[in-house]
Phi, psi and omega in degrees: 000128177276150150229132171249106205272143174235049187278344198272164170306137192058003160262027174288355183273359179274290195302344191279297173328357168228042156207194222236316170237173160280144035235135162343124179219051131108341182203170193252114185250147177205160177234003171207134198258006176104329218297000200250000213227135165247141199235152162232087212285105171284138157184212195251053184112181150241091188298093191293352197266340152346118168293355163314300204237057188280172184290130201234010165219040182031052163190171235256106190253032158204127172244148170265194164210317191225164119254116210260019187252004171289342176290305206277300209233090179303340199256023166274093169290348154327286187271358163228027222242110157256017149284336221273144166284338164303313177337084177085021181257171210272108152299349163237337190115328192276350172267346158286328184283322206280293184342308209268331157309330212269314160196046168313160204274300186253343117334306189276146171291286204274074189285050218201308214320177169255147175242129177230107192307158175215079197292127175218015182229169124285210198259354162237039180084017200243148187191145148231194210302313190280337162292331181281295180313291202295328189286311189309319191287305201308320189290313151323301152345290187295302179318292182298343185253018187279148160237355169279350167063050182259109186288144177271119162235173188239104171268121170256139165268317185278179191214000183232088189285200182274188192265322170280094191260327219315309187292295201291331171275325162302330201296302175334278185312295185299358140269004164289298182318358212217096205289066163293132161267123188244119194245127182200135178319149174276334190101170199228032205243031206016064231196150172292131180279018173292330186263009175239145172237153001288353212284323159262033146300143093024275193293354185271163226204084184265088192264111160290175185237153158214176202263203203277356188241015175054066166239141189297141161277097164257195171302308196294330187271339162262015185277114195216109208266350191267348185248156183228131171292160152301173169294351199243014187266350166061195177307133171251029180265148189271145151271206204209141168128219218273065199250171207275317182202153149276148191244113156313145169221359203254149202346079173274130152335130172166139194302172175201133154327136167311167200256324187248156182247068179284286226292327161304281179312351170239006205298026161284323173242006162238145201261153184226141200228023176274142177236174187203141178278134169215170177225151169178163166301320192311282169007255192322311146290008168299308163271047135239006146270016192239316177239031137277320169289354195263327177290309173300321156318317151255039182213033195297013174256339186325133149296173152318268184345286190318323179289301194311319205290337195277333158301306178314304197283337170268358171317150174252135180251119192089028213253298192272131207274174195042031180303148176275165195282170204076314170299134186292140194238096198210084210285109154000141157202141174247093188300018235219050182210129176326146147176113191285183179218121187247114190275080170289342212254127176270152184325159152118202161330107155264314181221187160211120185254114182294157178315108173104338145339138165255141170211162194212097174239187192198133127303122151228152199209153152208188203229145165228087196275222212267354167261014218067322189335123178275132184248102188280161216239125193248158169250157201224141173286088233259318166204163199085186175223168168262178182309171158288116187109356180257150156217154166234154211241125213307009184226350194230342227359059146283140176257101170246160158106145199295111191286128188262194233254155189245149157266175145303327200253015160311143158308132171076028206267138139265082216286147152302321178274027169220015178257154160276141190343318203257024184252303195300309187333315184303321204255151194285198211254005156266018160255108195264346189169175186209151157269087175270132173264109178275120156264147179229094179269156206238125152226125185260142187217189188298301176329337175117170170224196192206159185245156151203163178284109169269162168209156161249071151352113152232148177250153177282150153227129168245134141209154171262165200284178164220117179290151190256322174334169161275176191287336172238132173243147141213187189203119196272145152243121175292107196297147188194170181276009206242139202291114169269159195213120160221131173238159176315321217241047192233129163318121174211069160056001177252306164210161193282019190268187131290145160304310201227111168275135162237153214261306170283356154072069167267150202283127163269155179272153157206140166267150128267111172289309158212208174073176180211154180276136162316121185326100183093044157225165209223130161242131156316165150273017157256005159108332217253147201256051222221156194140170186258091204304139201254158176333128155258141198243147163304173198267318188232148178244116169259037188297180305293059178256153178285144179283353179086230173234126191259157161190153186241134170248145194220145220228103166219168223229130188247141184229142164235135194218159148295338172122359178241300182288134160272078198220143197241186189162113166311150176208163192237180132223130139242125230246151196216147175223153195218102181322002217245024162220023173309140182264139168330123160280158188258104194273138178279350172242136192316124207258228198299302172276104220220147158275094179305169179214006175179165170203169231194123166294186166271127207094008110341189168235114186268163179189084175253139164252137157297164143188151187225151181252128152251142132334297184260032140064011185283161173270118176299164187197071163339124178210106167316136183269136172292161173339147161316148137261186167282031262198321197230023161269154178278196203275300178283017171245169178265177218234080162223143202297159174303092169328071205324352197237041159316116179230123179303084195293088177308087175278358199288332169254039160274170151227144222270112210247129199234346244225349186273341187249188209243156195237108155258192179207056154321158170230148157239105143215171164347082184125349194269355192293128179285156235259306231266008211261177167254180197215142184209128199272063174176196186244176174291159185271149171085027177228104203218163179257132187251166169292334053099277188115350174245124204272118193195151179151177160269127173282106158273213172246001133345304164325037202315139193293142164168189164275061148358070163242161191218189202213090157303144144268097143264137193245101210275002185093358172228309201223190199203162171231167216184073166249147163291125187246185189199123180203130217235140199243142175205168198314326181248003205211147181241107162248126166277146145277104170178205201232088164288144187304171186208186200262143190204180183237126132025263248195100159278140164010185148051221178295133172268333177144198191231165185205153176261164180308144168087352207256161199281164182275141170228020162278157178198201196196161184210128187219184199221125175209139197326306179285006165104351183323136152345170175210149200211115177263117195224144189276157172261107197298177139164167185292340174241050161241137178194145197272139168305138167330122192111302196248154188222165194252149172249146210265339182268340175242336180091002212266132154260096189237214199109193164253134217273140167280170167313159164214123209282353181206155181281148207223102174300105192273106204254150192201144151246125176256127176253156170234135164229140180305097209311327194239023145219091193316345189258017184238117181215172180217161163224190205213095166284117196252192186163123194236137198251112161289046204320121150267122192262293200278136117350321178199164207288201220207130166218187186199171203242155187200148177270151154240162171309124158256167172040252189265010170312320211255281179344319198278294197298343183258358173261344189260332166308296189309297191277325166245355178241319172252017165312176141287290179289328178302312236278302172353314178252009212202037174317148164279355163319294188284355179270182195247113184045080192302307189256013175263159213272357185272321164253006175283231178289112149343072193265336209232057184328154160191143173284101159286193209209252198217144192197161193116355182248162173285150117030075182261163207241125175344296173314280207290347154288321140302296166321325156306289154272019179063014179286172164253163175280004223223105217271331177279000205261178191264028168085158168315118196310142161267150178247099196029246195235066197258314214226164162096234171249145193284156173198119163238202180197162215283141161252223165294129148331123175217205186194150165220183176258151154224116173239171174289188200267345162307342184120332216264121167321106176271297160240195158252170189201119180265167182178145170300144120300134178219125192279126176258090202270356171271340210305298209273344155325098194297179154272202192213129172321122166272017181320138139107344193234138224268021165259141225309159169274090194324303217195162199218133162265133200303330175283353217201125159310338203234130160278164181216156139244183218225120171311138158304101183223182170290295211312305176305310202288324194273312187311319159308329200261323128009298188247038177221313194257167178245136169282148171284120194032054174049026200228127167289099187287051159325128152340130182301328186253001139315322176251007173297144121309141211265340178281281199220170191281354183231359184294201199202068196216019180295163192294333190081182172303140170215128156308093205186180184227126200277145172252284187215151208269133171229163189274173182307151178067343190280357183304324225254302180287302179323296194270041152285308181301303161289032171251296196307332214245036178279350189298006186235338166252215172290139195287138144251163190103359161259142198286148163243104165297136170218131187235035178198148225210132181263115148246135192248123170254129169239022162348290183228078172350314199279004183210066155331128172228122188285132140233162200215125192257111184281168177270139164351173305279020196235074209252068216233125153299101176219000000 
């Protein structure tokens, strides 16, 4: 491990970067010099003759690649002679100072790096584009033709570019793409840095600055009337806003050029040893290119990304006081400083313990880094387990608390009698066995952490248990509704014990060995007795005499063991039951007034089951009653006796199918029998009643036309019920009376819910009728019935759709619906419904949307028509899984669109074009374009994806499949309109200076934004955009997402449909092909279900039609 004292004046930013807090302490440790990495410094040179960069590797550690006075004067071999010592050497000081931070020898983080001037300023700062480009190209250049696969970074110092950046961001990005690491001052004018380029690129690596008390570097901080800047150090307050890390910048140490220029014009014979305090951000990305190379030096595949992510995540967070909000508060750290973790307590055995003990041991570990400093340390359990009843404590790593107690059948139970002899010989002779319990303790401090393995012994001590019962116990119980509970260690009316003691308080087991528990109790393996003891019955069924009072005794055998020891005891319950608070049975189907519900040729099949509900939960026993007398027929009907030689048909695995005949609604009562039909007191012959309860047979021709009535009993083993059913037979039809299904709805009653104004409908309503008949839905009209305004009923489906219209106050809408059977017209139900409209907007409301143009659009009705609406997709895509197939709102996506932003009022032609920043002058040559700023947009389709939409209850309504569309401009800042007399794209809000902005959505919402106001701030977002996409209570909607809806699918089918349109993707649109788009949609949404549309060309053709 090396050390570099930072006792001289202006190196406390070397010392500050390798530890974690203040106070300093004098020197900079490092283990790696860089010696693997080439660094390319734009500026204005190097002086290589600087004793900063004497050899610290036997090789020559400064070179140029460009000079930009070979542009001026090609035939001066000074400049373009990359032998000649003039070649790239620094005429002002300031690529020398950075140079020398980055890997100066007493100065530099990385005293090892290869340096390569890339001169592109002058001697008074000065530069343009083209010096910036040609230098930015020579490094690129220099990268691709490397064959030691040796890695590159590019340190940019400035932050106030030229006026044209575009060619300097394409050249930037192909050093990123080519993996160049790119590092650049955040700037030095206080100001967001969205306004300095490079520092806001993406691919750039950006740094602010703070001083020796870890404070951000402003203004307020620098008045300091006794220190003097150079003339060239310009503002020294940082900027601010999205930067990658903070640096020291502030009067920092660091080599410089002579004020005169002998040491330039000789460097052959002068070493030049001059230094200066100077402050500026450039510093600060200066040490943070010094320790991406001491990192890239053992990481030499590292990516761009990987190098940015390994500065972050090793960065100290929160560290430097006064960051402006917004800004990442992420202090530079160079990790490279030893540091170990020291294990006093050493791995293996820590104690062996008997079973039920309290014991109190300790880990102790500390962390030591390279300066000696003891670094405490916290624990962790990492894998495995501790004993049962231990814990350990995360600060102290003590392990406590009373150990509990193992069986045999614990994991990792070791019997003692199962060690060889001169191993068992070790152990006393009341140790039965042992656990060792393996363990990982994990301990962590900033510095990173470590693990080592501990284990913990416990031993079995056996005795064996003892029951306090006699050898037979028993106990009556009295059936009752009430939960019986007995646990072992509950008084039970005999003594006051347990069933079982054990001494060493070993866990005991109990099993039923045999015998069986009175019906619906249960033993635990803890002894415990538990359940709702259920109804006992006679042995016999007498009907219909009462059983009177019963008891059962039910006889079981309990074995309780510790796992070594075994002992069993018989044991009774007898449960007695007493008839005299018996509950009636109740029959569930309806008896003499009655509704027929069907009819049946002759020769059909009956198969009805009875049934009654008891209260005491007893088994029902169906018993025909013999004929009527005359005594109990009414006067006018006959009399024919029961066809004694009735044969019963076992019918139970048909099933009873009604849906081939027409359905009436006949009333049968008492008394309605026309004088001529007959009666008949029994059921038809070979249609007979089982104890059961099920009414089963063949209707023959047997059979006589007449009225079937018969007489049930049910009978529970105490009491009995006693109802008259009716089935009534005629030459062609067979009717039962009893409670059969019937047509019902669905879609319960009352609120379907609620929705805001404007937004599509996705309620409906629904009923049901068992055999599949149509169903056919029609609104009813009346005053206090009214459809919300907007929506209409589909008569076929029940679906209510449309668009909800405005409302000026929220408003609840009540409705009726009859649902009727399409083919039997006279069976219907009807339904009071109701939908609660909500007022969002105060007034109407439109929005703004891209549409496809040209062969975008051709493409897209080629991928609905051809692919999505096939013959082979519909195979895989079924329409079964879409969400309303046929309403015109979810169905197929014939009319593609980008929403943008919506939610704002009803604007007027002028206020439109004001919004988007066009002219009116339908003749004029259109709104100026500003190099590639301004004008028509192109993104490009991404991944197929699915989201959710639920209502406001929470509740999944569809799925919504859809392009995700890459905005590949979004983050992409503007550029200072100073000097240029054409009209203003855009304007930040934050900052005097206008910008304009790259064409994206993102940029287009940000416009509409600061230009336009949403009505009560609420954004008219896609209904599955503002779903939570996890649970109905998570907080994860998605927000705006760019994109294009393809298709609606019902809940849960998303997933698989799109798995599906993935496999059959070779037909559909790709991602990564671009969508040009040159026109802009604005939608008045006035009256929602008939939008009026204007469709806005883009410059120059900035036109309404």
């Amino acid at each position: 491990m090396a050390f570099k004292s930072t006792t001289l004046p202006g190196t406390w930013g070397l010392d500050r970067i390798d530890q974690i807090t203040l106070p300093l302490d004098g020197q900079f440790r490092f283990n790696l010099d860089g010696g693997n990495v080439d660094i390319c410094v734009v500026d204005s040179g190097i002086l290589s003759n600087h004793i900063e960069f004497g050899v610290a590797n036997s090789t020559n550690r400064v070179q140029t690649l460009y000079d930009y006075r070979s542009t001026l004067d090609p035939s001066n071999s000074q400049y373009v002679n990359s032998n000649n010592p003039l070649y790239g050497v620094d005429d002002n000081g300031h690529g020398t100072f950075m140079a020398s931070i980055i890997g100066g020898i007493t100065v530099g983080v990385a005293h090892g790096v290869t340096l390569y001037s890339v001169k592109s300023f002058s001697s008074t700062l000065e530069t343009t584009n083209f010096w910036i480009e040609d230098g930015l190209t020579s490094i690129l250049n220099f990268h691709l033709n490397k064959t030691n696969g040796r890695p590159t970074v590019c340190y940019i110092p400035f932050s106030n570019p030229p006026v044209h950046i575009s060619q300097i961001e394409i050249i930037l990005k192909q050093l990123h793409n080519a993996g160049v690491i790119l590092i650049a001052s955040a700037g030095n004018f206080n100001r967001d840095i969205i306004n300095s380029f490079p520092a806001n690129l993406s691919e750039v690596i950006s740094v602010a600055g703070s001083n020796q008390n870890d404070f951000f570097l402003n203004p307020a901080l620098l008045l300091d009337p006794s220190f003097s800047f150079p003339s060239s150090s310009g503002n020294q307050s940082s900027n601010f806003g999205n930067i990658t890390l903070i640096a020291p910048s502030f009067r920092i140490r660091g080599a410089w050029t002579s004020t005169s220029l002998n040491e330039i014009n000789n460097l052959s014979n002068v070493q030049s040893n001059n230094y200066i305090l100077f402050s500026s951000n450039a510093i600060a990305a200066a040490f943070t290119a010094g320790v991406a190379a001491l990192y890239l030096d053992n990481n030499s595949t590292a990516t761009p990304i990987m190098v940015q992510d390994f500065l972050v995540n090793s960065s100290v967070k929160n560290i430097i006081q006064g960051v402006p909000r917004g800004t990442p508060n992420q202090f530079l750290r160079s990790v490279f400083n030893p540091h170990v973790f020291i294990w006093e307590t050493p791995s293996g055995q820590i104690i062996s313990t008997p079973e039920g003990t309290p014991i109190m041991e300790r880990v102790v570990a500390y962390g030591r880094d390279g300066g000696g400093r003891i670094i405490p340390v916290e624990y962790f359990l990492s894998s495995g387990q501790l004993p049962q009843g231990l814990t350990l404590e995360r600060l102290t790593g003590r392990i406590f608390g009373t150990v509990g107690n193992i069986t045999s059948s614990t994991p990792g139970y070791i019997p003692v009698n199962s060690l060889p002899p001169l191993d068992q010989a070790t152990f006393p002779r009341n140790q039965r066995g042992f656990v060792d319990y393996v363990f990982t303790i994990r301990v962590d401090n900033s510095f990173g952490s470590d693990v080592r393995i501990f284990s913990i012994r416990v031993v079995d001590l056996n005795v064996a248990p003892e029951w306090t019962l006699g050898l037979t116990e028993n106990l009556n119980l009295l059936f009752s509704a009430d939960a019986f509970f007995y646990k072992r260690s509950v008084d039970f009316n005999i003594q006051d014990t347990p069933y079982v003691i054990d001494l060493d308080n070993d866990l005991i087991e109990f099993t039923l060995l045999n015998g069986e528990l009175p019906p619906g109790l249960e033993l635990s393996a803890n002894g415990a007795i538990t359940g709702m003891v259920e109804a006992i019955y006679p042995e016999v069924y007498n009907y219909p005499l009462s059983a009177g009072t019963i008891s059962q005794e039910f006889k079981f055998t309990v074995r309780a063991t510790d796992g070594d020891v075994v002992v069993d005891r018989g044991l009774s319950l007898t449960v007695s039951r007493d008839g005299s608070n018996n509950s009636l049975p109740v029959f569930e189907q309806p008896t003499w007034n009655v509704t027929a519900v069907g009819q049946f040729y002759e020769g059909g099949i009956v198969n009805i089951i009875f049934t009654a509900q008891d209260n005491d939960a007893d088994k029902i026993l169906f018993y025909r009653v013999q004929p009527f007398t005359n005594n109990d027929i009414p006067p006018e009907t006959q009399i024919v006796e029961e066809n004694a030689s009735a044969q019963f048909y076992d019918l139970s695995d048909l099933d009873f199918v009604v849906s081939d005949y027409p359905w009436t609604a006949e009333a049968i009562v008492e008394g309605s029998i026309p004088a001529t039909a007959k009666v008949y007191h029994r059921t038809p012959v070979f249609v007979n009643v089982n104890v059961s309860g099920k009414l089963q047979g063949v209707l023959t021709v047997l059979n006589n036309v007449g009225n079937y009535y018969f007489t049930l009993d049910a009978y529970d083993g105490w009491d009995y019920t006693r109802e008259t059913f009716l089935l009534k037979v005629d030459p062609l039809q067979i009717e039962i009376v009893t409670a059969l299904a019937s047509l019902s709805w669905i879609t319960p009653e009352g609120s379907l819910g609620n929705i805001d104004e404007t937004y599509p409908s996705y309620f409906k309503v629904e009923a049901f009728f068992p055999e599949g008949e149509l169903i056919n839905y029609t609104f009813v009209s009346g005053s206090n019935s009214q459809l919300p305004p907007g929506i209409t009923l589909d008569t076929l489906t029940g679906e209510l759709k449309g668009y909800f219209s405005p409302v000026s106050a929220t408003t609840t809408f009540t409705f009726v619906i009859q649902a009727t059977l399409v083919e039997f017209g006279t069976a219907s139900i009807t339904g009071e419904f109701s939908i609660t409209v909500n007022n969002v907007w105060n007034t109407n409301i439109s929005e703004f949307s891209f549409n496809l143009s040209g062969n975008q659009k051709l493409a897209w009705y080629s991928l609905v028509s051809e692919q999505i609406d096939s013959a082979t997709t519909q195979t895989l895509l079924p329409r079964e899984s879409w969400y309303r197939p046929n309403d015109p709102i979810y169905g197929e996506n014939w009319k593609p669109k980008i929403y943008i932003m919506g939610g704002f009022p009803v604007l007027t032609d002028q206020e439109i074009f004001d919004a988007l920043n066009l002219e009116t002058n339908v003749n004029a040559p259109g709104y100026e374009s500003f190099g590639n700023f301004w004008g028509r947009l192109r993104v490009v389709f991404g991944d197929i994806k699915s989201a959710v939409a639920r209502d406001m209850n929470g509740d999944i309504i569809y799925e919504v499949i859809y392009y995700e569309i890459i905005d590949e401009l979004q983050n992409n800042g503007g550029i200072s309109n100073e000097g240029i007399t054409s009209p203003i794209a855009n304007t930040d809000i934050n900052s005097p200076v206008q910008f304009f902005y790259p064409p994206s959505i993102n940029n287009w919402r940000r416009d509409l934004m600061a230009d336009l106001t949403l009505e009560n701030s609420i954004e008219r977002l896609p209904l599955w955009m503002m779903s939570s996409q996890v649970s109905a209570n998570a907080n994860d909607a998605l927000g705006f997402v760019p994109s294009i809806e393809l298709l609606y699918v019902k809940p849960g089918a998303g997933q698989n449909l799109l798995n599906t349109i993935q496999f059959i993707q070779t037909g559909l649109i790709k991602r990564g092909e671009p969508i040009d788009i040159d026109r802009v949609t604005y939608t008045d949404l006035t009256d929602p279900n008939n939008p009026k549309s204007k469709i806005i060309k883009f410059p120059p053709g900035d036109v309404l039609r």
